[in-house]
N, C-alpha and C positions, 0 to 999 in steps of 0.2 A: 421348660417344654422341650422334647426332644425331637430332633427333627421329622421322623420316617411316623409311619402306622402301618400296620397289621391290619387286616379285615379280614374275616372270615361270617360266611353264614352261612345256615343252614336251614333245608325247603322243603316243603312238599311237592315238590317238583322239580323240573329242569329248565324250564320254559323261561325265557325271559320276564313273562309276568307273573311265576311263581309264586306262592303265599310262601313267606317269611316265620319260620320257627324262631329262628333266635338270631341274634347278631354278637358275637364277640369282635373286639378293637383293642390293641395294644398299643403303644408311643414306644419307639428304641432309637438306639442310634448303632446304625452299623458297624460303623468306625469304632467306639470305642467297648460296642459290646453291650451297652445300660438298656437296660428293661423297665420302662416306665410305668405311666400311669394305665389302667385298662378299666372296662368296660363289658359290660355281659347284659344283655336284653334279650329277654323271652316276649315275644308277642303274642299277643291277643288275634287270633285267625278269621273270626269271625266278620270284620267287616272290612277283611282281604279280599273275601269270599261275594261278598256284595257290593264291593268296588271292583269287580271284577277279575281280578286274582285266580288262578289257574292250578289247579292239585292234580297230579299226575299217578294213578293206581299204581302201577310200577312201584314209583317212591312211597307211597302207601305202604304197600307191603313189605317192603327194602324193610322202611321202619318198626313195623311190627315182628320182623324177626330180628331186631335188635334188643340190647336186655332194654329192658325199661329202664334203670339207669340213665341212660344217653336219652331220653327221649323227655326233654325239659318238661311239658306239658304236664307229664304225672308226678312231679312234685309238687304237693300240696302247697310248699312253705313261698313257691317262685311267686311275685307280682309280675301279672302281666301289663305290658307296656302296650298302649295305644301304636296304633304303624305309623301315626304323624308324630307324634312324641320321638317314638327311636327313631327317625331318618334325620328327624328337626339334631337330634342328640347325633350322631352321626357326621351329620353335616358341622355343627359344633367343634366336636372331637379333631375333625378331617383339617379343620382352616388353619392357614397358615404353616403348614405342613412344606417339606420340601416333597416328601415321595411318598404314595399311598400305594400299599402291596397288597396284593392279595394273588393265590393260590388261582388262577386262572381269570382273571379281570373279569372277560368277556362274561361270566357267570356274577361273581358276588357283587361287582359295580353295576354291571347292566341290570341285574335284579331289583340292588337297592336306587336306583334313581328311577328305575319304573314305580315300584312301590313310593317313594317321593311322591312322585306326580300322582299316582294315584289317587293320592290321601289328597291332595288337595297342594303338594307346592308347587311352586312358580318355574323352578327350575332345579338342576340336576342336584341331590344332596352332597355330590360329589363331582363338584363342576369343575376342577379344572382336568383335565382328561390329560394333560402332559405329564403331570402328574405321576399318573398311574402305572404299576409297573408290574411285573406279570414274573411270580417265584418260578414258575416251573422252568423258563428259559437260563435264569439265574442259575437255579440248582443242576441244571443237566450240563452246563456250560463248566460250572463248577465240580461238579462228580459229587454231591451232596445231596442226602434227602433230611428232611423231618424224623428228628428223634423223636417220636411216638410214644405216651406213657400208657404202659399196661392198662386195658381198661377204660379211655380215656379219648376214646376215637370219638368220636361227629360231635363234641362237645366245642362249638365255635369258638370259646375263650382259650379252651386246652391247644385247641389245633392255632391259634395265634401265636402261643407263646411255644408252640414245637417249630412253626413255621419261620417265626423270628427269630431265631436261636440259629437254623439252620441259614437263613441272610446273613445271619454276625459269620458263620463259619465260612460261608462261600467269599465272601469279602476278605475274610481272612486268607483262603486258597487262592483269590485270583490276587492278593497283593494288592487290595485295596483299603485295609487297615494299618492301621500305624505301626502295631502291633506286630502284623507280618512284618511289615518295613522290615524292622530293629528284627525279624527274626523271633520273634517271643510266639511261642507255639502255645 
């Protein structure tokens, strides 16, 4: 198991109680650059919507002028996943973890522990909050962004593994890998 996780997801909205398109999750380790185990869950929206769950027109439309490609839902071949299933699987994923990252905290954690509770859990699916650590301040501190692959934007799993890649590299610039140490570029 490697120490760190990746999260990224992706909404019908902005709102902290958002319905949940999909969830991607990666495992790395900063330090030495390993890219682990991962995870990709498409949701079932329907009874986001009836647990109260919040869909935004704005991001409605954002996504229907994206190619349909990125928009999980119209692939035929996806099983959708239950919201208490993926949060339960989440919360799984996340334990034991030293650092859980994601791409603006205050949005993909605060969304998935509302959707938690929603469904029906006890408490946050991502409960330790010290935890949690927040790329964008990493990356700006560092002068680093997300190498992005052609085609392959709002895709929660894509954007984990662009996002963690771009950790390994900031870690590297600020001298926090081994790797820097010794100089090995």
């Amino acid at each position: 198991m490697l120490p760190d996780v990746m999260i990224d997801i992706e909404t019908l909205g902005t709102a902290s109680d958002a319905a949940v398109l999909s969830i991607g999750m990666l495992e790395f380790d900063p330090y030495s650059g390993v890219m682990g185990a991962e995870q990709y869950h498409v949701l079932e929206v329907d009874s986001q919507l009836q647990a109260g769950a919040s869909v935004t027109m704005g991001t409605i439309q954002w996504w229907i002028t994206e190619a349909a490609a990125v928009f999980p839902h119209l692939d035929q071949s996806v099983v959708l996943r239950t919201p208490g299933v993926a949060t339960s699987m989440v919360s799984s994923f996340c334990k034991e973890r030293s650092r859980i990252w994601a791409h603006g905290p205050h949005f993909d954690v605060a969304i998935l522990n509302n959707l938690h509770r929603r469904m029906g859990g006890s408490n946050d699916c991502i409960s330790h909050h010290w935890k949690v650590r927040d790329t964008r301040t990493l990356f700006e501190q560092a002068g680093v962004q997300p190498a992005r692959v052609k085609g392959q934007h709002h895709n929660a799993l894509q954007d984990c593994r662009a996002q963690a890649g771009a950790v390994i590299r900031a870690y590297g610039v600020l001298g926090r890998s081994p790797a820097a140490k010794m100089g090995v570029k």
